[in-house]
C-alpha positions as CSV (number, residue, x, y, z in Angstrom):
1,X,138.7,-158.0,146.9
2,X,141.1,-160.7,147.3
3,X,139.9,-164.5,147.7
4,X,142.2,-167.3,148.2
5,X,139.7,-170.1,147.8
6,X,136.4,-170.2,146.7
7,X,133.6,-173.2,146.5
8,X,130.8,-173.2,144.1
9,X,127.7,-175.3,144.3
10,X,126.3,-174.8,140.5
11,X,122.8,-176.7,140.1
12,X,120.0,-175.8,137.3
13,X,118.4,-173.1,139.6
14,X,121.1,-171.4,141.5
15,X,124.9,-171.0,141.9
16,X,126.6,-170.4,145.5
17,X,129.7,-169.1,145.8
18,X,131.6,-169.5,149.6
19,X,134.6,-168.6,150.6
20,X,137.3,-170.2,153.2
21,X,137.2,-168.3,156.8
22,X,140.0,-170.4,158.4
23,X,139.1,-173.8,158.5
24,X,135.6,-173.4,157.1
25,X,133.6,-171.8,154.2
26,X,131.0,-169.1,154.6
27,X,128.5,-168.0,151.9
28,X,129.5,-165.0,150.3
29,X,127.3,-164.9,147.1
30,X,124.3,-166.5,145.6
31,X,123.5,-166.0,142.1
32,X,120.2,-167.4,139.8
33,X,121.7,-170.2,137.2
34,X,119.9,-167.8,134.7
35,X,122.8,-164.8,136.0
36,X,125.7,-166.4,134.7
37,X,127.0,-163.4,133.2
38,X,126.7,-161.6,136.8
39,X,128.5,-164.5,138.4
40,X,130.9,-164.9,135.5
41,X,132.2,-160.8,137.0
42,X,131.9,-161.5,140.1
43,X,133.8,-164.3,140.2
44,X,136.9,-162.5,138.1
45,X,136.6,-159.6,140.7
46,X,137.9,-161.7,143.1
47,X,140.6,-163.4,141.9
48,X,140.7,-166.7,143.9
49,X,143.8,-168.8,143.7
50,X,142.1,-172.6,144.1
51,X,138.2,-173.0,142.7
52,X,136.7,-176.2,144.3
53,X,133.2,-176.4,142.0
54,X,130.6,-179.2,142.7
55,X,127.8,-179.8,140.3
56,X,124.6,-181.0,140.8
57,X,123.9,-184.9,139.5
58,X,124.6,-185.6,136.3
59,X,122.8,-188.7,135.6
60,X,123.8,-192.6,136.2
61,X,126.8,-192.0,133.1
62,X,129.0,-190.7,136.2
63,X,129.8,-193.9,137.6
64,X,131.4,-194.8,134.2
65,X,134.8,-193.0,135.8
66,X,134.9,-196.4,137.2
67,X,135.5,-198.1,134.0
68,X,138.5,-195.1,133.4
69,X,140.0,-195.7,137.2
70,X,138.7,-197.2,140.5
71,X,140.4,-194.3,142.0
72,X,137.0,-191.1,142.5
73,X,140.0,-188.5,143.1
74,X,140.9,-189.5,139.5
75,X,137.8,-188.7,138.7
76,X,138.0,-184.9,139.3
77,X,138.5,-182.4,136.6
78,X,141.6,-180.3,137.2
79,X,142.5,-176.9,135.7
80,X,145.4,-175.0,136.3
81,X,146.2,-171.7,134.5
82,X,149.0,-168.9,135.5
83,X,147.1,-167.4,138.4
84,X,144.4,-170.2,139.5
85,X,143.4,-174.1,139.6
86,X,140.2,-175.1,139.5
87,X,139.1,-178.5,140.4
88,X,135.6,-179.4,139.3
89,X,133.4,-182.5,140.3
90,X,129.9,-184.1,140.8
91,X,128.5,-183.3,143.8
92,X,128.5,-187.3,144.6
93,X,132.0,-187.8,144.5
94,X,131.8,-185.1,147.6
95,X,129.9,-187.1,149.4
96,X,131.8,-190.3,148.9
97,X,135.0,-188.9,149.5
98,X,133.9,-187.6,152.5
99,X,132.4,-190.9,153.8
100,X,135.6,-192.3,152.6
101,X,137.7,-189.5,154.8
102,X,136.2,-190.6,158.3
103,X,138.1,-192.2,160.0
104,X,136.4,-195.3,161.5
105,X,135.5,-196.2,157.6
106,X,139.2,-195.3,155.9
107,X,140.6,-197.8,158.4
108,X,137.8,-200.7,157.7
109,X,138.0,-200.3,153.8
110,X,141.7,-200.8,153.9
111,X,141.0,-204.1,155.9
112,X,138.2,-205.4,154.1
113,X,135.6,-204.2,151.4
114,X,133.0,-202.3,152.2
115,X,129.8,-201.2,151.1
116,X,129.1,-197.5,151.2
117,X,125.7,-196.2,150.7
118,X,124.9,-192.4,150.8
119,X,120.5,-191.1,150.5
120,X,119.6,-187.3,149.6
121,X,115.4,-187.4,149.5
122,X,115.5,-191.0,149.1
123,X,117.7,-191.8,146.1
124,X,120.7,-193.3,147.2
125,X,123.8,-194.5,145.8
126,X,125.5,-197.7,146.5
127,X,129.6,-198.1,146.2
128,X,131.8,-201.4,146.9
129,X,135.0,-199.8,148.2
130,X,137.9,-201.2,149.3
131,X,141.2,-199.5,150.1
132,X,139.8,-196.5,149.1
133,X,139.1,-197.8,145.3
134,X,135.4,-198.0,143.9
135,X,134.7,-201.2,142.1
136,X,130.9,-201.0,141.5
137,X,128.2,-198.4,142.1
138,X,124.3,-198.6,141.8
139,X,121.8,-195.5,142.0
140,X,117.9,-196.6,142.7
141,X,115.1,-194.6,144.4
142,X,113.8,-195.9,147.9
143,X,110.7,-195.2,147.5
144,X,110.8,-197.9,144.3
145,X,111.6,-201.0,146.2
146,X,110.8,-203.2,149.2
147,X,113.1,-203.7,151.9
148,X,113.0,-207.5,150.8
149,X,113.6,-205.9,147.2
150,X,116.6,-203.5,148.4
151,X,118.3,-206.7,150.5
152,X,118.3,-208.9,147.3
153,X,120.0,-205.8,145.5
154,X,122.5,-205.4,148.0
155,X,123.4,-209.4,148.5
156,X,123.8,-209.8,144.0
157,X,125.3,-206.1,144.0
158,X,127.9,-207.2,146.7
159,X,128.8,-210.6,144.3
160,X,128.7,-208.6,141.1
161,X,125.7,-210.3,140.2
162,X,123.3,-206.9,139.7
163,X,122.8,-206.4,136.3
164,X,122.4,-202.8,135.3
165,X,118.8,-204.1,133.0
166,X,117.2,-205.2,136.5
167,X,117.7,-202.2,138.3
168,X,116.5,-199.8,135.1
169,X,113.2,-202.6,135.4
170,X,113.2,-201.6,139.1
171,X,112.6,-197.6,138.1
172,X,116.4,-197.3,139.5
173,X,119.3,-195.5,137.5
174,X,121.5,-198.2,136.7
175,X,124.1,-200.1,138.0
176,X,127.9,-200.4,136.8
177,X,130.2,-203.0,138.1
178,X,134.1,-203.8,136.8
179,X,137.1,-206.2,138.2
180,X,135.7,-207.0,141.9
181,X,139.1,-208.0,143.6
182,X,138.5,-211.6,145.6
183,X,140.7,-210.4,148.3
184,X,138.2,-207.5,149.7
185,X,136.3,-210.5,151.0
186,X,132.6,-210.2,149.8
187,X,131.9,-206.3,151.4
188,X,129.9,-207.4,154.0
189,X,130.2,-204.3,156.4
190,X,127.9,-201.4,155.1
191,X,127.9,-197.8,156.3
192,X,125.0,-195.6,155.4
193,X,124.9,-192.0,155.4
194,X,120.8,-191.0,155.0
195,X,118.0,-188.8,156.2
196,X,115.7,-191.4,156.2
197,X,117.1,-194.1,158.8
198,X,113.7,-195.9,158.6
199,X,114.5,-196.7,155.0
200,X,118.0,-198.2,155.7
201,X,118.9,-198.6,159.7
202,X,118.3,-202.8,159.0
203,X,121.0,-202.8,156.2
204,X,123.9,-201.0,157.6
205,X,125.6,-199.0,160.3
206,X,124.8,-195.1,160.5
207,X,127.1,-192.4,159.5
208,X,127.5,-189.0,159.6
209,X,128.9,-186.7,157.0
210,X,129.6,-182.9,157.8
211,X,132.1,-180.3,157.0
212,X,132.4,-182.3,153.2
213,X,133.5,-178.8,151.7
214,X,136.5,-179.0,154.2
215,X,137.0,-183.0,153.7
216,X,137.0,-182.2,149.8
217,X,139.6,-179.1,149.8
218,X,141.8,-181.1,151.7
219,X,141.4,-184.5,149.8
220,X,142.2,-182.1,146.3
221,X,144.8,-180.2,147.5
222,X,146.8,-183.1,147.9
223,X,146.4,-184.1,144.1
C-alpha cells in the first residue's frame, strides 16, 4: 500500500494515523500508545513520502521556541531522509498556525499586533502576534481566575508586564515574554478561538478553526 502523506496525532493513550484523500485527511488507523511496535510496521508498510506528526502538550517549556525565533514555523522539527520528510510539532503550534492562516486575522496582524487566544476544556493559551511573529505567550486554566482576574492578565500581558511568578501563583503554567516591538501598537484587538464562549466572548472577537490538518500541510510544505 502506497501513502503519499500521512498525519499522526501521538498522545499518552493513543496514536491516529490519517491519510490525505484530496484536499482532506481521513482516518485510516488507530493504534494504543502502548502498540508502538504495531504502529512502528504499519507505518513502514506504507511508505509515505511527507509525515506531518502533532504531539500532545508538552508542558509550558514549549513557548521557550520564542526565546530561539519569534517565527512558530521555526519551531517545527524537520526530517528529511532519502525516501521521506517528516515534520513533527506540538499540537499547539497547530492551532496557532491555523488561527494565524485565516484570513481576516493574517491581514490584521500584519497591520497591528494582535492578541490570539485559543481554549481546549478550559486551558487556554494566550500569544501577542504581529506580522505573523509570536512575542509573548501565557497558558492558565479558566477555571482558576475571575473574569476581573483574566482582564488584569490580559491588560499587563499585552504591556509585557505579566511576570511568569504571578501566573504560576495563579495555578496557571507560566508566562514567557521577549523583545515586544513598539510599532505593533499595544495588541489591542483579540481573537479567541474556544468552546466555552461564556468564559471569553467579553474579551475578544470569536473565531473559528477547522480543517487545521489541511492549514498545517500547507503552511509546512512551503518550508
Amino acid at each position: 500500500m502506497h501513502m503519499k502523506t500521512l498525519y499522526i496525532e501521538k498522545n499518552s493513550h493513543d496514536i491516529k494515523i490519517f491519510r490525505q484523500e484530496n484536499s482532506s485527511f481521513q482516518l485510516l488507523q488507530e493504534f494504543s500508545s502502548a502498540r508502538q511496535e504495531e504502529y512502528d510496521d504499519f507505518l513502514k508498510s506504507l511508505s509515505p513520502e511527507q509525515i506531518f506528526v502533532s504531539r500532545e502538550n508538552s508542558g509550558f517549556g514549549f513557548w521557550n521556541n520564542i526565546h530561539k525565533s519569534h517565527n512558530p514555523l521555526a519551531w517545527v522539527e524537520k526530517t528529511k531522509t532519502r525516501n521521506s520528510c517528516t515534520y513533527q510539532f506540538d499540537v499547539r503550534l497547530e492551532k496557532l498556525l491555523s488561527a494565524l492562516a485565516l484570513p481576516k486575522i493574517n491581514e490584521r496582524n500584519f497591520q497591528e499586533g494582535i492578541t490570539l487566544i485559543v481554549e481546549n476544556n478550559y486551558n487556554f493559551f494566550a500569544v501577542l502576534a504581529y506580522k505573523n511573529k509570536i512575542y509573548a505567550a501565557f497558558e492558565h486554566d479558566i477555571t482558576k481566575l475571575t473574569p476581573q482576574s483574566l482582564q488584569k492578565n490580559l491588560e499587563e500581558f499585552r504591556f509585557g508586564w505579566l511576570p511568569h511568578e504571578e501566573v504560576i501563583k495563579q495555578s496557571g503554567a507560566g508566562c514567557t515574554i521577549k523583545n515586544i516591538p513598539a510599532e505593533a501598537e499595544g495588541f489591542r484587538p483579540t481573537f479567541i478561538a474556544c468552546e466555552h464562549e461564556e468564559c471569553f466572548n467579553r474579551f475578544g472577537r470569536m473565531i473559528s478553526i477547522e480543517n487545521t490538518k489541511e492549514t498545517m500541510v500547507q503552511l509546512l510544505r512551503a518550508i
